[in-house]
N, C-alpha and C positions, 0 to 999 in steps of 0.2 A: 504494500500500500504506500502511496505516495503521502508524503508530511501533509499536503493541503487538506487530500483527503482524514486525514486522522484530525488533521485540527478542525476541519469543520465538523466531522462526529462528534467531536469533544464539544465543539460552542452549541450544538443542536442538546446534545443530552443534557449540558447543562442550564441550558436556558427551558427544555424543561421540567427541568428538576426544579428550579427557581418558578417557574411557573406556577409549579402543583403546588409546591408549599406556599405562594402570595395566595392562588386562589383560596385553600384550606382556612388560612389565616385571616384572609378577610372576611370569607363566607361564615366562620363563628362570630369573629367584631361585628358581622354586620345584624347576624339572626339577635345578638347580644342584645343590641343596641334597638333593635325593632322590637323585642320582647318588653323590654323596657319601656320602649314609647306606648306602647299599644296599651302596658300595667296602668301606666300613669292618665292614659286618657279613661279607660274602663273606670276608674277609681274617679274622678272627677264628672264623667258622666253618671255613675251611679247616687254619688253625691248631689247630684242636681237632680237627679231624680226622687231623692229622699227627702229633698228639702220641699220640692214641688209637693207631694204627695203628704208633707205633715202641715203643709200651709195647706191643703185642701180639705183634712180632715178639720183642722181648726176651722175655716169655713162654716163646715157642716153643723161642729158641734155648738158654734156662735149662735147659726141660723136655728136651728132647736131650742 
């Protein structure tokens, strides 16, 4: 095998080897980071749900 040949095997396996592990690495930072978002909005919408819902019942039990 000629040197060019061996060196370009070399830059291909390792670009993707480098590859697999950015992708690996981001793809957990990223599910991390979206699980997170999604906790924090669930928790603020359920909160505004709760508040909506005890201000309705006082409502009710005023109007009685």
């Amino acid at each position: 095998m000629r040197f060019l040949y061996k060196f370009t095997l070399l830059l291909s396996i390792l670009i993707f080897i480098s590859s697999t592990i950015q992708f690996f690495a981001a793809d957990r930072f990223f599910r991390s980071t979206t699980n997170s978002l999604f906790l924090t909005i669930n928790e603020k919408a359920a909160n505004n749900l709760r508040e909506a819902i005890s201000s309705y019942f006082k409502n009710i039990t005023h109007l009685v």
